[in-house]
C-alpha positions as CSV (number, residue, x, y, z in Angstrom):
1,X,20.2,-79.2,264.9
2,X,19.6,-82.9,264.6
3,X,17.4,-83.2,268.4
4,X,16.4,-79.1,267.7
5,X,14.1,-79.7,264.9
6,X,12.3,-82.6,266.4
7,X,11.6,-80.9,269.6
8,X,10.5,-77.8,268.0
9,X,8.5,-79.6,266.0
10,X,6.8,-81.9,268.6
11,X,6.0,-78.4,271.1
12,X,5.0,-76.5,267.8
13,X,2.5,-79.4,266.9
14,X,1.2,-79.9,270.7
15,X,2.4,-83.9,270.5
16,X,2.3,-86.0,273.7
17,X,3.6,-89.0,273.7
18,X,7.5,-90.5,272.9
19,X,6.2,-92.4,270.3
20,X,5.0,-89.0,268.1
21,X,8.6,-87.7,269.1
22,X,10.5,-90.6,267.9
23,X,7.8,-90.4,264.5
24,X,9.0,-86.7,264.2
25,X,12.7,-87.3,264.6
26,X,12.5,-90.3,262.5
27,X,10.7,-88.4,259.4
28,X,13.2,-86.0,260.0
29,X,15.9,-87.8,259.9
30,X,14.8,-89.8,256.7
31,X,13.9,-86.2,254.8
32,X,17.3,-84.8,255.6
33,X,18.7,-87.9,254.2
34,X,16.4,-87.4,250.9
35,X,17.4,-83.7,250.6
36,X,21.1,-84.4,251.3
37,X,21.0,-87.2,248.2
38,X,19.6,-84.8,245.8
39,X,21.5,-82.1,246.5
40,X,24.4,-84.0,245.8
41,X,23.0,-85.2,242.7
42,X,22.3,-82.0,241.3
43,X,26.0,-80.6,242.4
44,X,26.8,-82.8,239.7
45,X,28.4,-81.2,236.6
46,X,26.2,-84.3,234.4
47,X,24.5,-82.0,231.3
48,X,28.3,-80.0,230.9
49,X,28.8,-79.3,227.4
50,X,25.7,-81.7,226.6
51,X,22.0,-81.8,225.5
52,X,20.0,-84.1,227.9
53,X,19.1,-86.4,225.1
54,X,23.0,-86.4,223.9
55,X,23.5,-87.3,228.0
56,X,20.8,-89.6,228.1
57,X,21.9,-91.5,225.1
58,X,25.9,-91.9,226.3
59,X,24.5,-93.0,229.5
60,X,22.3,-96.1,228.2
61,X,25.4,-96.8,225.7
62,X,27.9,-97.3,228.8
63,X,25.9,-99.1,230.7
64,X,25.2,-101.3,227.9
65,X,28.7,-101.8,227.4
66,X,29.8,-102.6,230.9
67,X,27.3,-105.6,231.5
């Protein structure tokens, strides 16, 4: 999946040259990243049995306390 998308991509978009392949793959690449980040942030159980000001407010407390 990782050379698939690029290569579909460049034919789909009627690219030319290696350089707008490598530009294709690299977005790719970096958006996957970004996706794969925020899914795990939100697979996170963080607001359980909380309000988000309640959640905000521990938050800032222990990170006040562990500097």
């Amino acid at each position: 999946m990782g050379i698939a998308l690029p290569a579909v991509l460049f034919f789909l978009l009627d690219l030319h040259t290696v350089s707008q392949f490598l530009t294709i793959a690299a977005s790719t690449f970096l958006i996957w990243g970004v996706a794969d980040l925020f899914a795990s942030i939100l697979e996170r159980p963080r607001l359980h049995d909380r309000t988000p000001g309640g959640a905000l407010r521990e938050d800032w407390e222990r990170r006040r306390t562990e500097d």
